[in-house]
C-alpha positions, 0 to 999 in steps of 0.5 A: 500500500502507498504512502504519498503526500498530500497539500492541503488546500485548506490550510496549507499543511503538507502531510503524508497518507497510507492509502487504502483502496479507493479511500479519500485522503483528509488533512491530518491538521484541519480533517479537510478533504480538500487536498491534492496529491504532490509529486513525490521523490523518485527512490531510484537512478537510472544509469542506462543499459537497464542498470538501476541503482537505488539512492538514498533520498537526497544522496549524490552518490551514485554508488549509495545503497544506504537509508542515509548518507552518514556513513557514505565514504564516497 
């Protein structure tokens, strides 16, 4: 099941919401249902020739496969 993240048109609080089915995401500041899906970012980089290395979010290095960069010797 998807985690993705949500603005809330109501009151402008950003949040993330578990998915279930076809259930409709509400704000966990205000309880609005008026929200929009926000584009979340990609947990992979593509290096060409089929090849695909995971990343750990926010990383620069191309050779991560860490959840954070704190222990990265690169």
């Amino acid at each position: 099941m998807p985690i993705y993240e949500y603005h809330c048109e109501n009151c402008d609080q950003t949040f993330e919401c578990l998915v279930i089915g076809s259930a409709k995401p509400e704000c966990t500041a205000c309880n609005s249902k008026k929200v929009r899906k926000l584009m979340s970012a990609c947990g992979f980089v593509s290096k060409g020739g089929g090849q695909t290395v995971r990343q750990a979010a926010g990383s620069s290095c191309g050779s991560c496969h860490a959840s954070s960069c704190g222990g990265c010797k690169h």
